[in-house]
C-alpha beads as a LAMMPS data file, in Angstrom:
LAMMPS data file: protein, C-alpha beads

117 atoms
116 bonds

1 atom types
1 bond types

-500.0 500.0 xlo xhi
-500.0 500.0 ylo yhi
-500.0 500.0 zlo zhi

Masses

1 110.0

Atoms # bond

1 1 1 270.985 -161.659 48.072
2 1 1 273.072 -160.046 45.433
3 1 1 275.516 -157.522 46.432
4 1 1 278.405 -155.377 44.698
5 1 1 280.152 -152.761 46.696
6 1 1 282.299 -150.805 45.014
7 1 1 284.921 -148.543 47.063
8 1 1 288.058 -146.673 46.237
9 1 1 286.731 -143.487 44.591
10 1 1 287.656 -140.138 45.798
11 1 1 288.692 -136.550 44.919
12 1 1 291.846 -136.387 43.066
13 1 1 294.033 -133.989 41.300
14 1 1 294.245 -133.691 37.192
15 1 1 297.218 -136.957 36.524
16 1 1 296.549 -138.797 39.210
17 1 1 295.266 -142.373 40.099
18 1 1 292.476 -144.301 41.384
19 1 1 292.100 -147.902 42.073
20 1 1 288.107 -148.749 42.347
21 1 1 286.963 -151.888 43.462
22 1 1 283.812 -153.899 43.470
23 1 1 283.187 -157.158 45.719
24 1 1 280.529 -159.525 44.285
25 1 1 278.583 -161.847 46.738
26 1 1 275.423 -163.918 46.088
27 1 1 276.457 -164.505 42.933
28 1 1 278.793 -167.289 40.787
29 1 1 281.436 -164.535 39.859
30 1 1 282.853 -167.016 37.132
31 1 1 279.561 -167.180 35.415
32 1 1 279.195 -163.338 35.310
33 1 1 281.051 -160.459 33.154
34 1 1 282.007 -157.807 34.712
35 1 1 282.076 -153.938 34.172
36 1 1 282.567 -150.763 35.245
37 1 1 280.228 -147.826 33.739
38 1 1 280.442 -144.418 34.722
39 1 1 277.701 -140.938 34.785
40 1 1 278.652 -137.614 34.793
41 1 1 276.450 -135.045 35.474
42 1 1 273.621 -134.533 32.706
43 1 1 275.196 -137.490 30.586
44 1 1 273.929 -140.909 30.040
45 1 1 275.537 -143.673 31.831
46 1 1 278.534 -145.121 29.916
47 1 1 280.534 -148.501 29.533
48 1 1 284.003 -147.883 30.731
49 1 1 285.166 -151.588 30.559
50 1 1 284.161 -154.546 30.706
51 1 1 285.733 -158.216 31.093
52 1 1 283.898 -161.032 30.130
53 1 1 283.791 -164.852 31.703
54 1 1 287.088 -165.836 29.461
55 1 1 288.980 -162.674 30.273
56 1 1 288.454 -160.662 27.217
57 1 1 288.451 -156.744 27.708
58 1 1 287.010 -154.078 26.179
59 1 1 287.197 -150.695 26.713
60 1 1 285.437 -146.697 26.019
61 1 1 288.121 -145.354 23.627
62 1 1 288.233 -142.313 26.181
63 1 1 290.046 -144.533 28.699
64 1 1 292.023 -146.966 26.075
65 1 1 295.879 -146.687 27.400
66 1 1 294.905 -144.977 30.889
67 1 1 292.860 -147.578 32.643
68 1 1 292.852 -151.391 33.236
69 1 1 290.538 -153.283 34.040
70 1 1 290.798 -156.771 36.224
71 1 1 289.210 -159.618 37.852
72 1 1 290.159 -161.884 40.499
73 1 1 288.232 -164.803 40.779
74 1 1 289.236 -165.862 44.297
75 1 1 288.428 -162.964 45.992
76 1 1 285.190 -162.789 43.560
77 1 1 286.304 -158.947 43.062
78 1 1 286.422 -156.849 39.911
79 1 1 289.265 -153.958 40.167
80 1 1 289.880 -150.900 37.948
81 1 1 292.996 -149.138 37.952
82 1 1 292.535 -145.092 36.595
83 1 1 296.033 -143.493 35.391
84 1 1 296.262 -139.740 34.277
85 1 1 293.131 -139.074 35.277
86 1 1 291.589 -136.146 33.621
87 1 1 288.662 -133.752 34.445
88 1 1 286.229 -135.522 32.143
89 1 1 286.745 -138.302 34.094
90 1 1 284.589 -137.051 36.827
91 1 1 281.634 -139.024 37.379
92 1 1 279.811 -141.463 39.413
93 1 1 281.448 -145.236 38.820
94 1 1 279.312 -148.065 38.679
95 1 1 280.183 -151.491 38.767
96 1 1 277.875 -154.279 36.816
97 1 1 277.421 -157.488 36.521
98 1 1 276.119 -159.758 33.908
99 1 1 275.265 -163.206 33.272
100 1 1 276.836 -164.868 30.350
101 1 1 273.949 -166.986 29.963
102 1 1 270.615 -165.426 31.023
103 1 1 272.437 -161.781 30.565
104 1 1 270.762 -160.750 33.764
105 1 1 272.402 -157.507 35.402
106 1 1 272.659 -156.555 38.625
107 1 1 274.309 -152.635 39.725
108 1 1 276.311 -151.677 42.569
109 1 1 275.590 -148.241 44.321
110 1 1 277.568 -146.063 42.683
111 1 1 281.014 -144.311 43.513
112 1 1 282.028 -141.068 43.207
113 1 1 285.174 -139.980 41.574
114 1 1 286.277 -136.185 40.977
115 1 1 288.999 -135.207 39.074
116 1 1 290.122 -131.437 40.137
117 1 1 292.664 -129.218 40.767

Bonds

1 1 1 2
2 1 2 3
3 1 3 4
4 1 4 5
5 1 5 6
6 1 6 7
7 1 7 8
8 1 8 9
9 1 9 10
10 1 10 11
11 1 11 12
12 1 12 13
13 1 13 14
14 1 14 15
15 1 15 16
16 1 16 17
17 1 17 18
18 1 18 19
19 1 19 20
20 1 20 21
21 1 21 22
22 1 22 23
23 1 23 24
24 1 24 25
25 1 25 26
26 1 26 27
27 1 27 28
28 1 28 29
29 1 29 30
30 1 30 31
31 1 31 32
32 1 32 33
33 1 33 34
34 1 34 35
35 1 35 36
36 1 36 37
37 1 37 38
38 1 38 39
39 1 39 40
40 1 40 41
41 1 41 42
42 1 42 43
43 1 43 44
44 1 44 45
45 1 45 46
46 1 46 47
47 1 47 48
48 1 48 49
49 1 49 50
50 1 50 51
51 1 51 52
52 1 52 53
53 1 53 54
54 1 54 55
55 1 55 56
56 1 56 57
57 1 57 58
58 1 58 59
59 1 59 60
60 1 60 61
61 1 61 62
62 1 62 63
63 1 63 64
64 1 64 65
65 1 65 66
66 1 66 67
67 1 67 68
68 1 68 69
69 1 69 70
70 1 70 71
71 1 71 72
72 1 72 73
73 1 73 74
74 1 74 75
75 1 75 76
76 1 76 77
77 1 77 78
78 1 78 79
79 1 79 80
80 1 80 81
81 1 81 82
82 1 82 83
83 1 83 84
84 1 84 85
85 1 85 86
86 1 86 87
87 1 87 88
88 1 88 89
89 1 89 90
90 1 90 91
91 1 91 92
92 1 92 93
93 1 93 94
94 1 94 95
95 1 95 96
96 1 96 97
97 1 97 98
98 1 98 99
99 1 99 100
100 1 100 101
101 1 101 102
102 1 102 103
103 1 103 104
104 1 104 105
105 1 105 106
106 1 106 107
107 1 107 108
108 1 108 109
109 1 109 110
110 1 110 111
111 1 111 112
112 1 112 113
113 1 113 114
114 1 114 115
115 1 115 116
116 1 116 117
């Protein structure tokens, strides 16, 4: 059974940082890309960042310079790190996975992150 649980969101003021992270299990994490996507309320879903099987990163220009994205292979875990965090950044986070060769996708649940004064 496939599971990715993503934790680390939270309420936090305008500037701030987050740290999310997403555990993969029932899964071969080097065979999958990774991402994190993010919906606000009354938006579509969007790609925040992804990083791919050979560690190549790409990122929503929105985010370019503020957040980083990272895997770690032996702890099968995908991590992003959200600096000067800003009030549009307020949505649910959701972390994906992807196979590089069958491009199958699996979602986590969703976390919530506010950004508020």
């Amino acid at each position: 059974q496939v599971q990715l649980v993503e934790s680390g969101g939270g309420l936090v003021q305008p500037g701030g940082s987050l740290r999310l992270s997403c555990a993969a299990s029932g899964i071969i994490f080097s065979t999958y890309a990774m991402g994190w996507y993010r919906q606000a309320p009354g938006k579509q879903r969007e790609m925040v960042a992804t990083i791919d099987i050979s560690g190549l990163i790409t990122y929503v220009g929105s985010v370019k310079g503020r957040f980083t994205i990272s895997r770690n292979s032996a702890q099968n875990t995908v991590y992003l790190q959200m600096n000067s965090l800003k009030p549009d950044d307020t949505a649910v986070y959701y972390c994906n996975s992807r196979n590089a060769l069958t491009l199958y996708e699996y979602w986590g649940q969703g976390t919530q992150v506010t950004v508020s004064s």
